[in-house]
C-alpha positions as CSV (number, residue, x, y, z in Angstrom):
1,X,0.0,0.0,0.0
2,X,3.3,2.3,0.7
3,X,4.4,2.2,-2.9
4,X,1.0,2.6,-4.1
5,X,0.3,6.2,-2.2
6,X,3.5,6.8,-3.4
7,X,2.4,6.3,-7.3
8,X,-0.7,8.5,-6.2
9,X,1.3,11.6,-4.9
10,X,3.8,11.2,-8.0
11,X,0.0,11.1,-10.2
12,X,-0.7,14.3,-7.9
13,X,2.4,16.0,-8.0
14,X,2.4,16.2,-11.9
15,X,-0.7,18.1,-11.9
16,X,-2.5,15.5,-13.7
17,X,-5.3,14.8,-10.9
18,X,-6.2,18.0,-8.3
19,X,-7.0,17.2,-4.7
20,X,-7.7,13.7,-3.6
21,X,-8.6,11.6,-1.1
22,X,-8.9,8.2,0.0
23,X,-13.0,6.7,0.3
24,X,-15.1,3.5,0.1
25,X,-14.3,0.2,2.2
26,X,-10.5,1.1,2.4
27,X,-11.3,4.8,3.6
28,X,-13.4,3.1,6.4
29,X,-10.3,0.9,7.6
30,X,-8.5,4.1,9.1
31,X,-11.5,4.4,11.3
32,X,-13.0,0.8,11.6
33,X,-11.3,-2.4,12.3
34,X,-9.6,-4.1,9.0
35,X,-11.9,-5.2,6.5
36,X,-11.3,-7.0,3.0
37,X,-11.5,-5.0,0.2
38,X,-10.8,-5.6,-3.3
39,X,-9.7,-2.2,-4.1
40,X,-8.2,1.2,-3.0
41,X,-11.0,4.0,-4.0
42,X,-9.4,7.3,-4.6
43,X,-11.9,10.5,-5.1
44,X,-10.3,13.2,-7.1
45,X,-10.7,17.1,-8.3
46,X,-9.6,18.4,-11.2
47,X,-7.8,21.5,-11.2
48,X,-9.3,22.6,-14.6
49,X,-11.9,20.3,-15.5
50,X,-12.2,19.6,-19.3
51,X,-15.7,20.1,-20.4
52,X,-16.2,16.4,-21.1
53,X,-14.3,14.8,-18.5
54,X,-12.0,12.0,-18.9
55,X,-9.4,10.0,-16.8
56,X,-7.3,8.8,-19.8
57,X,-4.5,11.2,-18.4
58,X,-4.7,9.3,-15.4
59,X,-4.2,6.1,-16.5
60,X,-1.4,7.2,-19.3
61,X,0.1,8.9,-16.3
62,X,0.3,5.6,-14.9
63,X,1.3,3.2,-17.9
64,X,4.0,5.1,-18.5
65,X,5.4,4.4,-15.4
66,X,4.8,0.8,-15.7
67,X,1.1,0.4,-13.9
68,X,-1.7,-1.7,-16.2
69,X,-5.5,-0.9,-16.3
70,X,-7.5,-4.1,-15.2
71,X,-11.3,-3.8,-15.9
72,X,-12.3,-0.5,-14.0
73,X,-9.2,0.0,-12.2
74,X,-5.4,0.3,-12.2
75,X,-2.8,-2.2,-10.7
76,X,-0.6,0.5,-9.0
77,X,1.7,-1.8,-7.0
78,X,-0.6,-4.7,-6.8
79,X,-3.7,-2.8,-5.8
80,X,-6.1,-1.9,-8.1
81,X,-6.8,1.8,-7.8
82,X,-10.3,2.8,-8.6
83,X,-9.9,6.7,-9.6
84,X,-13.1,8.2,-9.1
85,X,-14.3,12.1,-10.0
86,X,-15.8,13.5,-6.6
87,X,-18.5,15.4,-8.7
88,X,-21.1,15.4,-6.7
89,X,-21.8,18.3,-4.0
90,X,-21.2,15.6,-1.0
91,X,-18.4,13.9,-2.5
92,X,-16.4,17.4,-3.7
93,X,-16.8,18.3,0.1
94,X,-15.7,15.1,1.3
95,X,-12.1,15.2,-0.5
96,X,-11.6,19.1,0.1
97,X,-12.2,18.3,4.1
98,X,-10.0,15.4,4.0
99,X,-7.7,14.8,6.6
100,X,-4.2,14.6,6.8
101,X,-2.4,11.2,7.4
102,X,0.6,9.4,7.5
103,X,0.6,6.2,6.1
104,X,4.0,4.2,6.5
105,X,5.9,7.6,5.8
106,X,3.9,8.4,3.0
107,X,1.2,11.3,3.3
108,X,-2.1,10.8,2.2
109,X,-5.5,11.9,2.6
110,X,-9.0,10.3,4.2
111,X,-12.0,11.3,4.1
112,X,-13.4,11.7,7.5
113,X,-15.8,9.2,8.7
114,X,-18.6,11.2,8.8
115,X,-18.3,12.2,5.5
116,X,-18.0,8.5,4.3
117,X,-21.1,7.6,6.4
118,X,-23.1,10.3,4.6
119,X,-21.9,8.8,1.6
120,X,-22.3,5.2,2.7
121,X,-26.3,6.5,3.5
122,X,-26.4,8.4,-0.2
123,X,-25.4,5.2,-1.8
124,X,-27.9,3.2,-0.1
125,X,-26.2,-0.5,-1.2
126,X,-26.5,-3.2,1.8
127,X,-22.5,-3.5,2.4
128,X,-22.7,0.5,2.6
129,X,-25.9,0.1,5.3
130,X,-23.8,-2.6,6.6
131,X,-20.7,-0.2,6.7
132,X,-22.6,2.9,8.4
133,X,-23.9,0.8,11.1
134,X,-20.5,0.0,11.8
135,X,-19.6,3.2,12.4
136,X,-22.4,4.2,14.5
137,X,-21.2,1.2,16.9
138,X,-18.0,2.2,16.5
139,X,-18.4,5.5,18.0
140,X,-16.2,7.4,15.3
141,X,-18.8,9.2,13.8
142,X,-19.2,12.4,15.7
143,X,-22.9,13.0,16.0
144,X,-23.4,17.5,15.3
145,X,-20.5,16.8,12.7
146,X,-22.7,14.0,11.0
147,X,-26.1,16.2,11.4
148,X,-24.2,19.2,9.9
149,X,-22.9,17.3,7.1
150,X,-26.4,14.9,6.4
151,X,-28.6,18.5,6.7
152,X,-26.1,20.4,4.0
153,X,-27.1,17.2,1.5
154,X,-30.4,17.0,2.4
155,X,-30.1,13.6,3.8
156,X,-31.8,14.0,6.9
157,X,-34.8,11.7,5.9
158,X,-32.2,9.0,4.6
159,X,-30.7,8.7,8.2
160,X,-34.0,9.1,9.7
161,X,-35.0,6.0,7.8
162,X,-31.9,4.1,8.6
163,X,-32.5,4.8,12.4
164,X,-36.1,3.6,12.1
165,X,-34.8,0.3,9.9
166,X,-31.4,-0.5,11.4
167,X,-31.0,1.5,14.9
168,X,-34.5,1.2,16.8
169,X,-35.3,-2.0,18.9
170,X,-38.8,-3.7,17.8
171,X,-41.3,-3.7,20.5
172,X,-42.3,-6.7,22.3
């Protein structure tokens, strides 16, 4: 995972990909316990988005120095690295209010886990329902962050109905 932030600062660095940040499963793991993941999603800005947007530069970028697309992704290092544009409201805030981390030496950036839980609850797959309620029983999430972050997206109804589904204890 070292070498392969490393390829993703070098893809940074270049000015070939904006801001970034790390999401999905493996974004989780720096809150959460480990879980197995397939792949390494990385949300990016562009700097000056082209009017049709493409992520061809990414991936020559990343041929050249030696890293094959496979399917959807890239193999940078032996992870395949999904490169994903954060174009939506939710998901441009999520890699602007990143956080700094170290990772081995290597500097990176997460998404916070509020963020991911709002997107985890916009996505609305079971391993993402699966994934949020992790986090609420995790205690990471911090709860006026979350509110702040779900009533900017207008997902206050979402989480509602995930408390009603997933958080509330039937009657007898």
């Amino acid at each position: 995972m070292k070498d392969t932030l490393q390829e993703i600062n070098a893809l940074r660095d270049s000015g070939t990909i904006g801001q970034c940040a790390i999401g999905g499963a493996m974004g989780a793991t720096f809150y959460l316990e480990p879980i197995s993941t397939y792949d390494l999603d990385i949300f990016v800005l562009f700097d000056s988005p082209p009017l049709i947007l493409t992520l061809t530069p990414i991936y020559e970028f990343l041929k050249a120095r030696g890293h094959e697309p496979k399917g959807d992704a890239v193999d940078v290092c032996g992870w395949p690295v999904q490169f994903l544009p954060a174009e939506s409201p939710l998901l441009k805030e999520a890699v602007e209010q990143a956080v700094a981390v170290d990772f081995e030496g290597v500097p990176t950036r997460v998404m916070t886990a509020e963020h991911l839980a709002a997107i985890a609850l916009q996505t609305r797959r079971p391993k993402d329902f699966a994934r949020l309620l992790t986090f609420v029983d995790s205690g990471a999430l911090k709860p006026e962050r979350l509110d702040e972050i779900l009533q900017r997206h207008h997902l206050v109804d979402a989480w509602h109905q995930f408390e009603v589904k997933y958080l509330t204890t039937p009657e007898p």
